[in-house]
N, C-alpha and C positions, 0 to 999 in steps of 0.2 A: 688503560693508563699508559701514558708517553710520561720519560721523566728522562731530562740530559743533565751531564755534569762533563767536567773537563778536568784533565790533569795537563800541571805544568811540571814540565822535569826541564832541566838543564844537563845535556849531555857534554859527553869531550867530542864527540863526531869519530870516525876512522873506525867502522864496526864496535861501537860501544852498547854492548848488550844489557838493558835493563829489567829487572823483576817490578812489574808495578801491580803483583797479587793483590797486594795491602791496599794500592790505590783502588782496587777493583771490586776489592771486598768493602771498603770503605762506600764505596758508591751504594753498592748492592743493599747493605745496612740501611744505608740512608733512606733509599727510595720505599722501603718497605714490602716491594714485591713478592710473591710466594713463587709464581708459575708464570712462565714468560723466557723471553731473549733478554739476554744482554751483548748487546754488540761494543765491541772497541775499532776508534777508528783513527787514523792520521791523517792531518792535513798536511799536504806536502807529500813532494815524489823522493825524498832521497831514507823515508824512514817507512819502515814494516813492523807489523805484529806478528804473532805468533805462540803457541805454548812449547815448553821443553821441562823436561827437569832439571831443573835452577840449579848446576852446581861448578864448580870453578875448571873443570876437565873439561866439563860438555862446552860452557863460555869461550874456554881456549879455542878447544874444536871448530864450535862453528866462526871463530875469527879467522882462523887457519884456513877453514872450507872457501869462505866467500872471497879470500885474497889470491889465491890461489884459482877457482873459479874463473874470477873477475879481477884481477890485477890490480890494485891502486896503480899510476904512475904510466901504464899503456896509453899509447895516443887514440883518444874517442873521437868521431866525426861530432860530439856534443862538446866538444872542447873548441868545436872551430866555432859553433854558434854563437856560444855565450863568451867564449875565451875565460873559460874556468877551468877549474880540476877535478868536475866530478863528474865524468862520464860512467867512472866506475859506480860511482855511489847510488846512480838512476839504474843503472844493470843490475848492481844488487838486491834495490827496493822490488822493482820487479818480479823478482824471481821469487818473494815471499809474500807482495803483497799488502796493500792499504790496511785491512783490518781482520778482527776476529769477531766472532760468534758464539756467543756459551750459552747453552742452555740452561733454566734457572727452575729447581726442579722443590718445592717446599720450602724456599726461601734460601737455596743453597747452589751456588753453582756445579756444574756436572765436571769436576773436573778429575781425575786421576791422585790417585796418591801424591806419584811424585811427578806433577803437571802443573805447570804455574805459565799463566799465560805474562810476555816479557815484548819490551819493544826495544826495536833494534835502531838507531840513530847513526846509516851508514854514509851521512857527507863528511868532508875531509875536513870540514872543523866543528866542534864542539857549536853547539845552538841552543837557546832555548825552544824545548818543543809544546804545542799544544797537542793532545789525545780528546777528542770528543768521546764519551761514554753514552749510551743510550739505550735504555732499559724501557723493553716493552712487555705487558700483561697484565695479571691482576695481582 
């Protein structure tokens, strides 16, 4: 069994870190699956997936990590192509990547206590995003 669904969020952009457990668990519920993947995935280069534990320290953290990393505001050679301002925000996607993977274990994802898979929304303005979800097994 293949089953897709989609999440819409509307972010602020500039490393806006999201928890979308609920949208994920929501999905999971829906599709009925016991045993199988579920993958999350983004379309588009300036946003990434990822798990962490969802708390307002770690949030800070990793805004701190990826500006400092990668700059907002440095001059990018992708600034000369498109004459935009997100050179930064492709470097950061990058570096975490398009999507996740959970394994779906008796109707339950495998995830960690304090593990909540979250998507990160790093161009420099606020968008709405689409998340493809796709749950595969039986």
């Amino acid at each position: 069994m293949v089953k897709s669904y989609e999440i819409n969020l509307t972010t602020k952009g500039r490393i806006d870190v999201i928890n979308i457990q609920d949208n994920v668990h929501e999905s999971l519920r829906q599709s009925g699956l016991k045993n199988g993947t579920l993958t999350v995935f983004v379309p588009g280069s300036t946003g990434a997936l990822s798990t962490v534990e969802y708390e307002p320290g770690l949030v800070k953290d990793i805004k701190e990590f990826f500006d400092k990393l990668v700059p907002y505001g440095k001059k990018y050679a992708h600034h000369d192509t498109w004459h935009d301002d997100n050179g930064s925000s492709h470097l950061q996607a990058t570096l975490m990547g398009p999507s996740i993977t959970i394994p779906v274990v008796n109707g339950q994802l495998t995830l960690g206590t304090w593990q909540q898979p979250i998507f990160i929304d790093f161009d420099t303005r606020g968008r709405n995003r689409r998340l493809v979800i796709q749950i595969m097994g039986d």
